[in-house]
FIKOLZA-1660 file (N, C-alpha, C; in steps of 0.1 Angstrom, whole numbers, plus 5000, padded with zeros to 4 digits):
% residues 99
   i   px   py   pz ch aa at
   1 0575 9265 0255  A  X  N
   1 0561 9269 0256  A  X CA
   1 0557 9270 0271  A  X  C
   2 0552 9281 0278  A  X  N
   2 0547 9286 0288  A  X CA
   2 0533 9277 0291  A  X  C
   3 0528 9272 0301  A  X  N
   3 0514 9265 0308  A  X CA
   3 0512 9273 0319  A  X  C
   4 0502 9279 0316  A  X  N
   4 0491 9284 0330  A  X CA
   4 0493 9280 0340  A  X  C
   5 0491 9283 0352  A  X  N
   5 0490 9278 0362  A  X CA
   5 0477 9282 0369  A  X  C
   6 0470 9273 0379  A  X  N
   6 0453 9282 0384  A  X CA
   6 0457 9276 0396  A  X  C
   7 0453 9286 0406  A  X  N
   7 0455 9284 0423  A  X CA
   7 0443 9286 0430  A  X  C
   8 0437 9275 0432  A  X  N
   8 0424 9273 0436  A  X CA
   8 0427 9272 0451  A  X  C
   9 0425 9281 0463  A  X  N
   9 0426 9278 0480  A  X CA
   9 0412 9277 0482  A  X  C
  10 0406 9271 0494  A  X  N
  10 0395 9269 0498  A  X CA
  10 0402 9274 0517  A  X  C
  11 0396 9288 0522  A  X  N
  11 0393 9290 0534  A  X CA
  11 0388 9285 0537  A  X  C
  12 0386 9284 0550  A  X  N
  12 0370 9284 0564  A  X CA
  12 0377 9294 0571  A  X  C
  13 0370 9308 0575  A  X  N
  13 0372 9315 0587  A  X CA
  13 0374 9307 0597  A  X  C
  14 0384 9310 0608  A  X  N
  14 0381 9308 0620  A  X CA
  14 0372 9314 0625  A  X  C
  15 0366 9307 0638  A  X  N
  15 0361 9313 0646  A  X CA
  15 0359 9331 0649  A  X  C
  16 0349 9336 0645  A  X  N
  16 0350 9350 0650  A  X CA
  16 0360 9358 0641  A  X  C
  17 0365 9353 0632  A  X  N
  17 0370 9359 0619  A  X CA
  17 0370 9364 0611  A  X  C
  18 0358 9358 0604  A  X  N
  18 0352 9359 0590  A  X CA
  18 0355 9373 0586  A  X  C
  19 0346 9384 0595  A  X  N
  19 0348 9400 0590  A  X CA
  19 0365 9406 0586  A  X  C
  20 0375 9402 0592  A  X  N
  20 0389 9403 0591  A  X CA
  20 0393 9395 0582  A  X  C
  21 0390 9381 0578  A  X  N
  21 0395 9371 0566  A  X CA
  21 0391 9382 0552  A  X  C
  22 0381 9387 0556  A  X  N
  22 0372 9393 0540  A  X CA
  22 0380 9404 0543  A  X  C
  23 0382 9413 0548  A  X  N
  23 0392 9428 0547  A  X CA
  23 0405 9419 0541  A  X  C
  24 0415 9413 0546  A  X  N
  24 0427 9410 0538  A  X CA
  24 0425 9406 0525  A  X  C
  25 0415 9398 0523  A  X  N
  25 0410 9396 0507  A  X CA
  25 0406 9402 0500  A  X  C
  26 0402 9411 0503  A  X  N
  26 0394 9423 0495  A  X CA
  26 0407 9433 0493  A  X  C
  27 0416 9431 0504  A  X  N
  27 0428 9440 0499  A  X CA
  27 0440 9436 0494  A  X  C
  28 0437 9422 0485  A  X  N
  28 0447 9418 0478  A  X CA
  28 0441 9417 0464  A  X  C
  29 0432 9420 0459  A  X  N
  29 0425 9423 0448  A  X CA
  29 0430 9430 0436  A  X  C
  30 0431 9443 0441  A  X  N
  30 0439 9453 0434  A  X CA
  30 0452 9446 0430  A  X  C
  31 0461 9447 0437  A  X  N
  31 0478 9444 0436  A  X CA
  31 0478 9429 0432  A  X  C
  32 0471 9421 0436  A  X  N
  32 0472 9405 0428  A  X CA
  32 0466 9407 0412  A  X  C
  33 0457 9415 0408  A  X  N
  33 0451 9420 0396  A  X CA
  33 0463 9426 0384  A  X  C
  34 0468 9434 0395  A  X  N
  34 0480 9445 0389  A  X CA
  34 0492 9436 0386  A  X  C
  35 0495 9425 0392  A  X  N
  35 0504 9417 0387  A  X CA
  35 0507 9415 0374  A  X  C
  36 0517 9417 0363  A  X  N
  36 0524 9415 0352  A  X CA
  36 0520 9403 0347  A  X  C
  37 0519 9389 0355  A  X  N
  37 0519 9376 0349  A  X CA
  37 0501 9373 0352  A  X  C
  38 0494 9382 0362  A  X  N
  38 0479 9377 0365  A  X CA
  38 0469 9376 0357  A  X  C
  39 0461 9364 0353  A  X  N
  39 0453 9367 0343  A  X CA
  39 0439 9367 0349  A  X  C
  40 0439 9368 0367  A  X  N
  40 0423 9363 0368  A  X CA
  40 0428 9361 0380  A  X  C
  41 0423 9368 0390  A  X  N
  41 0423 9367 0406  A  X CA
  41 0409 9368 0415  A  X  C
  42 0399 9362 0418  A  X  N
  42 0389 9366 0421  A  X CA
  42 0385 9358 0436  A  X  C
  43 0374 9364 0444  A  X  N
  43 0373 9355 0455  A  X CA
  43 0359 9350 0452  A  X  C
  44 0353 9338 0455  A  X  N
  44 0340 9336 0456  A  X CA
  44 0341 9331 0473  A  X  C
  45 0322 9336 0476  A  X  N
  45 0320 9329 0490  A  X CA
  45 0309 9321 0487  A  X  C
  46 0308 9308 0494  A  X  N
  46 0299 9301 0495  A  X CA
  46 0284 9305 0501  A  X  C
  47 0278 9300 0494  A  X  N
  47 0261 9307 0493  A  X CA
  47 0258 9302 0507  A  X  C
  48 0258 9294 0511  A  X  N
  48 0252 9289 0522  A  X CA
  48 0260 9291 0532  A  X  C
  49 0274 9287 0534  A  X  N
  49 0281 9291 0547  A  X CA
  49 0291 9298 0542  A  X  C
  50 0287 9315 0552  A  X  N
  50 0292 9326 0546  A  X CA
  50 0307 9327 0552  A  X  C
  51 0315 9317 0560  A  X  N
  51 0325 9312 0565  A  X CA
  51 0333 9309 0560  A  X  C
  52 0328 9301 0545  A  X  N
  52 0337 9297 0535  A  X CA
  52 0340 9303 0524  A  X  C
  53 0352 9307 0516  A  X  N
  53 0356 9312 0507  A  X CA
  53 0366 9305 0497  A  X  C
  54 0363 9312 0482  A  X  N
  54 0370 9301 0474  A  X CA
  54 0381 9314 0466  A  X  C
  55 0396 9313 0468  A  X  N
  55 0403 9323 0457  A  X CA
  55 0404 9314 0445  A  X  C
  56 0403 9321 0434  A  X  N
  56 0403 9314 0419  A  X CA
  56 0418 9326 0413  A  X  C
  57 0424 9319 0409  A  X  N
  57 0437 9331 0404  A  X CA
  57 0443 9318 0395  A  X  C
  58 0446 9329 0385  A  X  N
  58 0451 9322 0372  A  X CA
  58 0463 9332 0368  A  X  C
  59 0475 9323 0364  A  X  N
  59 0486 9326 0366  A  X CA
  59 0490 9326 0347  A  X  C
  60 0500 9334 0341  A  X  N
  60 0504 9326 0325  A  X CA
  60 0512 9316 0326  A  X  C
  61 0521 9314 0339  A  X  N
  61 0532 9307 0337  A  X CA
  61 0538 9303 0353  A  X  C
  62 0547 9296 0354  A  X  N
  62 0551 9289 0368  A  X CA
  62 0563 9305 0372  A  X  C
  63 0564 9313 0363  A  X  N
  63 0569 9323 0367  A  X CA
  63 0568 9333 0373  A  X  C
  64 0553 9332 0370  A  X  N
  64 0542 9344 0373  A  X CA
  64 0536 9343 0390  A  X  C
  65 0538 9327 0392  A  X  N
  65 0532 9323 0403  A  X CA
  65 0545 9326 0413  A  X  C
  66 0552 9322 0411  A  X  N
  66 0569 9328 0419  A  X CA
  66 0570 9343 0420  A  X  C
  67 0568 9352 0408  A  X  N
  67 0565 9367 0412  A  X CA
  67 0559 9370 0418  A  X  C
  68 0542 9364 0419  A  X  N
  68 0534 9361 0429  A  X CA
  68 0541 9363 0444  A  X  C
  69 0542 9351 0445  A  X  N
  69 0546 9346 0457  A  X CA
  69 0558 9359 0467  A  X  C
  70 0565 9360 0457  A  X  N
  70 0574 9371 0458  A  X CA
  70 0572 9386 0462  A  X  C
  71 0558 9390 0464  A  X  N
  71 0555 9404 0461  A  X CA
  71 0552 9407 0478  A  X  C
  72 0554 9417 0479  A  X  N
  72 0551 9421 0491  A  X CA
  72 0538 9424 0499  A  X  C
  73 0525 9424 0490  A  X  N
  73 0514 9423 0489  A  X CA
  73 0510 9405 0492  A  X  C
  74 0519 9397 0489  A  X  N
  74 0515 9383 0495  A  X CA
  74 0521 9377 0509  A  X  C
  75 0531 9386 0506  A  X  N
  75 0541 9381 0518  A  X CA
  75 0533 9386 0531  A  X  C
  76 0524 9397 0534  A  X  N
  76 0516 9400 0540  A  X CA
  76 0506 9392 0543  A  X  C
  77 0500 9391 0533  A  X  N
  77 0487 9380 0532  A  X CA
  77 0493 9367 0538  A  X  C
  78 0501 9360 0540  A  X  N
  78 0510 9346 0541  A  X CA
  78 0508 9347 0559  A  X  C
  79 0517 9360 0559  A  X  N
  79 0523 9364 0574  A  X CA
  79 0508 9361 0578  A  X  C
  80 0494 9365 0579  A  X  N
  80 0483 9371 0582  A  X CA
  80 0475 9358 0588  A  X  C
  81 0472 9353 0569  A  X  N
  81 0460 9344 0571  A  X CA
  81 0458 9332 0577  A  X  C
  82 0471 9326 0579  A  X  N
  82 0472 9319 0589  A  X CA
  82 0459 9316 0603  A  X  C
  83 0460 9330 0608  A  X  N
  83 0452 9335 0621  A  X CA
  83 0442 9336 0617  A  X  C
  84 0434 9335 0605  A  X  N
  84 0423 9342 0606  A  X CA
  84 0419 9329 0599  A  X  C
  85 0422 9317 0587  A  X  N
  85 0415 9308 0582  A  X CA
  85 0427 9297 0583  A  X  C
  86 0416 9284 0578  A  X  N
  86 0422 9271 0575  A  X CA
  86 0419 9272 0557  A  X  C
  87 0434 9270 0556  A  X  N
  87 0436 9272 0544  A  X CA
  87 0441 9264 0533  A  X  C
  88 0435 9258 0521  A  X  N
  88 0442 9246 0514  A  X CA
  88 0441 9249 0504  A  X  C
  89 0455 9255 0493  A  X  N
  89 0457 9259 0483  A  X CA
  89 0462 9245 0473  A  X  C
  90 0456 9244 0460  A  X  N
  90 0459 9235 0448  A  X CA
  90 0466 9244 0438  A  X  C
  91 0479 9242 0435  A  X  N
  91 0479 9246 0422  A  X CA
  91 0478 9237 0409  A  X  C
  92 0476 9239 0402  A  X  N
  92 0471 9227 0391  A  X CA
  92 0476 9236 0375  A  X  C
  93 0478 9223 0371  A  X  N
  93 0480 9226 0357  A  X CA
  93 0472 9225 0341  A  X  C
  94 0476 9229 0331  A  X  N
  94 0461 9226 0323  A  X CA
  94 0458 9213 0318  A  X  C
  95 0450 9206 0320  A  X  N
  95 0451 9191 0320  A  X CA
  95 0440 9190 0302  A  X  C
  96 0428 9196 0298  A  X  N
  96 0422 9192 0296  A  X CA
  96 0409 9208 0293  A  X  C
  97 0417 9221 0290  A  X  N
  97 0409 9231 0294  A  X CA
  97 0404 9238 0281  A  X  C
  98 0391 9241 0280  A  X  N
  98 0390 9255 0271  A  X CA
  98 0394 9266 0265  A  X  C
  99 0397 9274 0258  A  X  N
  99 0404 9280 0256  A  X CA
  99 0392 9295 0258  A  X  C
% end
């Protein structure tokens, strides 16, 4: 039996970034969407500090997140965001979830 996987990162722009953090994100939307195993890729920004940004992506399986990882549409994003945010990704598993 296959378990979800959900990959919750929390940015902060660097400094003088923010407008460049939001172009690479906005252009992994499409192709992270279009993924085979994706069930839910979305960004939220925090209401008050427009600095911070939350990715929500939901995965069917720990295979899906490896294709992920794999695609050349991430490998870009990886190479990138570095420079542009402080970045701390959770992957987590279903502990306890709704269906």
């Amino acid at each position: 039996m296959s378990e979800k996987r959900k990959i919750t990162a929390l940015l902060i722009a660097k400094p003088g970034k923010a407008a460049e953090l939001e172009t690479l994100m906005r252009g992994m939307v499409a192709p992270c969407r279009a993924e085979p195993g994706n069930l839910r890729w979305d960004i939220w920004q925090d209401r008050d500090d427009h600095n911070r940004f939350v990715l929500d992506e939901l995965y069917k399986d720990d295979a899906a997140v490896t294709a992920h990882r794999a695609t050349a549409h991430f490998q870009a994003y990886a190479a990138k965001v570095g420079e542009l945010a402080d970045r701390t990704p959770i992957v987590t598993r279903p502990f306890e979830v709704a269906d």
